[in-house]
Short mmCIF file of the C-alpha atoms (twelve columns), coordinates in Angstrom:
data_MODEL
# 
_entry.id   MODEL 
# 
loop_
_atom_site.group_PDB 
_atom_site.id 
_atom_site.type_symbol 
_atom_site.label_atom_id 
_atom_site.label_alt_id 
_atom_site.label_comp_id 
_atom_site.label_asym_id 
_atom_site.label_seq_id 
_atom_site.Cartn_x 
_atom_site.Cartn_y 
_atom_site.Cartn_z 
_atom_site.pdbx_PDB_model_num 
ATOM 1   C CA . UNK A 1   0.000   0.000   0.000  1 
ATOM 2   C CA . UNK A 2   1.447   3.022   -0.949 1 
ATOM 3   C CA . UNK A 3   1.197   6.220   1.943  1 
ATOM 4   C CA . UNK A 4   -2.110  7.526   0.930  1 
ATOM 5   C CA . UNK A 5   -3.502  4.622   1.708  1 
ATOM 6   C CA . UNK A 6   -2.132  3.908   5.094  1 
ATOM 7   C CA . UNK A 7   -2.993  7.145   6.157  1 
ATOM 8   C CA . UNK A 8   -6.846  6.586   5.028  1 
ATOM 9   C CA . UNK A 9   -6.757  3.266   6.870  1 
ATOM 10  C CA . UNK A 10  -5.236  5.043   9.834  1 
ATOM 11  C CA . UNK A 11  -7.502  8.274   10.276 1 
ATOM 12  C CA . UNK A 12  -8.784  8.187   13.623 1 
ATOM 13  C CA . UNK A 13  -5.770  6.809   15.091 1 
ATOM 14  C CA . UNK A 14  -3.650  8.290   18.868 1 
ATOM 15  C CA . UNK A 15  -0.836  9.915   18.776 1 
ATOM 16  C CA . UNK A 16  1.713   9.759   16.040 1 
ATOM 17  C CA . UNK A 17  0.011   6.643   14.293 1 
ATOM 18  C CA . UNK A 18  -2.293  8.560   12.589 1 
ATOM 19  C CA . UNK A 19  0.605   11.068  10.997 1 
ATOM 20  C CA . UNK A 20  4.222   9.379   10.755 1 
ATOM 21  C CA . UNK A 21  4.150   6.955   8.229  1 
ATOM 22  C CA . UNK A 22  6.653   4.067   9.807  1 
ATOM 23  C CA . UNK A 23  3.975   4.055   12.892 1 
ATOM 24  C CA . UNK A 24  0.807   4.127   10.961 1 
ATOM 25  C CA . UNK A 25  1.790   1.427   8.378  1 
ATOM 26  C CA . UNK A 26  2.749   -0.789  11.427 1 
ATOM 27  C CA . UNK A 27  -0.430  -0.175  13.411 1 
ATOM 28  C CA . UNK A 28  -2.944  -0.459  10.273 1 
ATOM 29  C CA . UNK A 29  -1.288  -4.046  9.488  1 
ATOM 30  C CA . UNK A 30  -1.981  -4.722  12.669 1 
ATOM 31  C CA . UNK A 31  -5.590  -3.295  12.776 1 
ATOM 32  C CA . UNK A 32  -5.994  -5.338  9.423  1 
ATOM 33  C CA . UNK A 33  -5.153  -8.652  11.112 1 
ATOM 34  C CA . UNK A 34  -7.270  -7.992  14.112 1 
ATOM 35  C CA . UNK A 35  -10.178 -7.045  11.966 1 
ATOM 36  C CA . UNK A 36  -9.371  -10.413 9.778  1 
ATOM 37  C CA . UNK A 37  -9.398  -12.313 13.347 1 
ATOM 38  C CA . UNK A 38  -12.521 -10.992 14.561 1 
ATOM 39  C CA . UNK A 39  -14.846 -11.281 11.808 1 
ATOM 40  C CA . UNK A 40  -14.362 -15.195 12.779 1 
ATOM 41  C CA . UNK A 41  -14.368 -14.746 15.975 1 
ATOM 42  C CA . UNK A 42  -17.591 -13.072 15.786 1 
ATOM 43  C CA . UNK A 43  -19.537 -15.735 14.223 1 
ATOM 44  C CA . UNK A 44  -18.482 -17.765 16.827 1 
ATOM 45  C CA . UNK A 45  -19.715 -15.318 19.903 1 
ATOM 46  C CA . UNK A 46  -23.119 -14.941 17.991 1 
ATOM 47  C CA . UNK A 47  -23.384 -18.356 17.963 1 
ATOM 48  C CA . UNK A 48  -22.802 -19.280 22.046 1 
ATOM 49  C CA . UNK A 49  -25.259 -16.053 22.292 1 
ATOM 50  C CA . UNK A 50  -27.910 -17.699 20.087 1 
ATOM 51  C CA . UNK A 51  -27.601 -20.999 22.282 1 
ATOM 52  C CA . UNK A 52  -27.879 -19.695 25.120 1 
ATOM 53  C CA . UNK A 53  -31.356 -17.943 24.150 1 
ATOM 54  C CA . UNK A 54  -32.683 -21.132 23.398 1 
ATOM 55  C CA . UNK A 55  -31.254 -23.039 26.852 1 
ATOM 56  C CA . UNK A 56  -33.345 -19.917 28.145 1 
ATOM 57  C CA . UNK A 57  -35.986 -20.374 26.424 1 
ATOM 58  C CA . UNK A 58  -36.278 -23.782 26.476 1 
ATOM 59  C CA . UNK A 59  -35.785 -24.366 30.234 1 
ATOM 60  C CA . UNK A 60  -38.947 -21.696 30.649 1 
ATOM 61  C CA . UNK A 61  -41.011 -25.091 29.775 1 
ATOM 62  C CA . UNK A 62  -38.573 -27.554 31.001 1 
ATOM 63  C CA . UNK A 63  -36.826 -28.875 28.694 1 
ATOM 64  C CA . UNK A 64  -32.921 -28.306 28.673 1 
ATOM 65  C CA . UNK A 65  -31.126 -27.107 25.482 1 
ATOM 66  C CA . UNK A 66  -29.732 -30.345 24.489 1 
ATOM 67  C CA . UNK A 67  -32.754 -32.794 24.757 1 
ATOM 68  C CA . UNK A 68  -34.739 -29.653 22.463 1 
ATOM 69  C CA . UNK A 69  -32.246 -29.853 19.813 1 
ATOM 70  C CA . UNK A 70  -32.388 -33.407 19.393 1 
ATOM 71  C CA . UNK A 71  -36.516 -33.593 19.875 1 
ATOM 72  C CA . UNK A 72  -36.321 -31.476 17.271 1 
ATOM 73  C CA . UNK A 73  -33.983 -33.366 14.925 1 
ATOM 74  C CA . UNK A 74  -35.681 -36.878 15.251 1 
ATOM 75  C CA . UNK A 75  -38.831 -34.565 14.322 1 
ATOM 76  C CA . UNK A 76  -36.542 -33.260 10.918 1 
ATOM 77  C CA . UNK A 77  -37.145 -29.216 11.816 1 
ATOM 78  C CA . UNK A 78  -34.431 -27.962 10.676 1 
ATOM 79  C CA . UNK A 79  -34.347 -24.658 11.920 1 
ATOM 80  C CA . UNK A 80  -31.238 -22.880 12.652 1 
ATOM 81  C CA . UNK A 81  -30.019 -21.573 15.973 1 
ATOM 82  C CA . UNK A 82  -30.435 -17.985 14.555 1 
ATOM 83  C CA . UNK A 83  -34.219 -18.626 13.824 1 
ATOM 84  C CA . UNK A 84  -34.522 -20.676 17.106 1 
ATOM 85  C CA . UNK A 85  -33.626 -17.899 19.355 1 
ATOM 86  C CA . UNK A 86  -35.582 -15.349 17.227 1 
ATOM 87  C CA . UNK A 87  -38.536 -17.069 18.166 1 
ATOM 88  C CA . UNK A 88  -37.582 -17.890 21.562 1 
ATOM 89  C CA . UNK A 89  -37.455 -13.879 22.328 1 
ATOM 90  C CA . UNK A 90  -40.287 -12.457 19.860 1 
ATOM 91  C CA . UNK A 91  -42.749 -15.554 19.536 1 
ATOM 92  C CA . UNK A 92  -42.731 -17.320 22.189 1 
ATOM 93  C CA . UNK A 93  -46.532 -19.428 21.360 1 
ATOM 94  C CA . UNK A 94  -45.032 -20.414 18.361 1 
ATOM 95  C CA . UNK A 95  -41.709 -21.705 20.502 1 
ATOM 96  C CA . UNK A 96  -43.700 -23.293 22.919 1 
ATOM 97  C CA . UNK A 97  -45.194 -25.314 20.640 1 
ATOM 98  C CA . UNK A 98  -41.744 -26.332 19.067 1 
ATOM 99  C CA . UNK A 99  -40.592 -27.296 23.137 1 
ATOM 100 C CA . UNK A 100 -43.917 -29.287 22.834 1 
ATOM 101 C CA . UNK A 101 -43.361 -31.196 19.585 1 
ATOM 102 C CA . UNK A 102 -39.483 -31.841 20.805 1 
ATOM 103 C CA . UNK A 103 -40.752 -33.535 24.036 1 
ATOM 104 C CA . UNK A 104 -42.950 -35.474 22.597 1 
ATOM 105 C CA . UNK A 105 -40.512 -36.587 20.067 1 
ATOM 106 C CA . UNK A 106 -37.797 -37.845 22.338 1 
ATOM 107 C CA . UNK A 107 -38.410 -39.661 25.533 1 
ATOM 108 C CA . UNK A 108 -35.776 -37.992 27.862 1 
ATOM 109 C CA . UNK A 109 -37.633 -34.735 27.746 1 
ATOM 110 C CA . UNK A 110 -40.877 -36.111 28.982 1 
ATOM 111 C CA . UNK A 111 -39.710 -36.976 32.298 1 
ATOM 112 C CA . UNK A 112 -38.370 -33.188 32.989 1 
ATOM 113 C CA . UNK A 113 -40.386 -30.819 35.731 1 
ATOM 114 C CA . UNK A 114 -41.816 -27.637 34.802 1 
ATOM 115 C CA . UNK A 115 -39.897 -25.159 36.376 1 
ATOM 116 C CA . UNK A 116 -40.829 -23.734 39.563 1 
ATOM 117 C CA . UNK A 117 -43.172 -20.479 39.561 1 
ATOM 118 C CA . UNK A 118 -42.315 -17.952 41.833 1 
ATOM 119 C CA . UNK A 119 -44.447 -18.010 45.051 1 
ATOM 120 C CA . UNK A 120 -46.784 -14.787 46.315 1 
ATOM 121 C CA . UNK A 121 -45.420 -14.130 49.809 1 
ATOM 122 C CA . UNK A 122 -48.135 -12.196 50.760 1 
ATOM 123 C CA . UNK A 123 -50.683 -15.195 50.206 1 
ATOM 124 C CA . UNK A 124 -48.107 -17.797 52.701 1 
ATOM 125 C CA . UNK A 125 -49.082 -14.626 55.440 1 
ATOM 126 C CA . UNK A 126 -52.086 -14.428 55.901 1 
# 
């Protein structure tokens, strides 16, 4: 890259990394691999975020993450973890009825308790 370029890859730099060429053309190679880097490393974030919607989600009707997926892969839904926690957050009728058709597809998620509801103290009072 010839200096031009460096120095429009290195606006908004500190110090003398934005201005002195030897500096700048070291720190935008290194921006350059870091932004290489993390657009994988991304993907894999969004990912562990997406799963652990659905554990959420899931566990609301008790059913751990695990046991949902693979209800829902002897049932052939192939929906992907993107979609899954989607619906977990903005529909959740339409993902309790996917909880509903994975436990009744595999027999280790029929034998799960509901998780517990939260008790109204003032009713234990009086």
């Amino acid at each position: 890259m010839n200096k031009k370029e460096i120095f429009k890859l290195a606006k908004g730099f500190r110090g003398r990394a934005k201005n002195c060429i030897r500096i700048a053309r070291e720190r935008v190679e290194k921006a350059l691999q870091y932004s290489y880097r993390d657009r994988r490393n991304k993907k894999r974030e969004m990912r562990g975020l997406w799963i652990e919607r659905i554990n959420a989600g899931s566990r609301q009707h008790g059913v751990n993450y695990g046991n949902f997926i693979h209800g829902l892969m002897k049932e052939n839904i192939q929906l992907n973890r993107k979609v899954l926690s989607e619906l977990s957050m903005h529909e959740p009728y339409s993902f309790k009825a996917l909880v509903d058709v994975s436990r009744n597809s595999f027999p280790g998620n029929k034998n799960v308790v509901q998780a517990p509801r939260k008790l109204d103290i003032s009713s234990i009072n009086a």
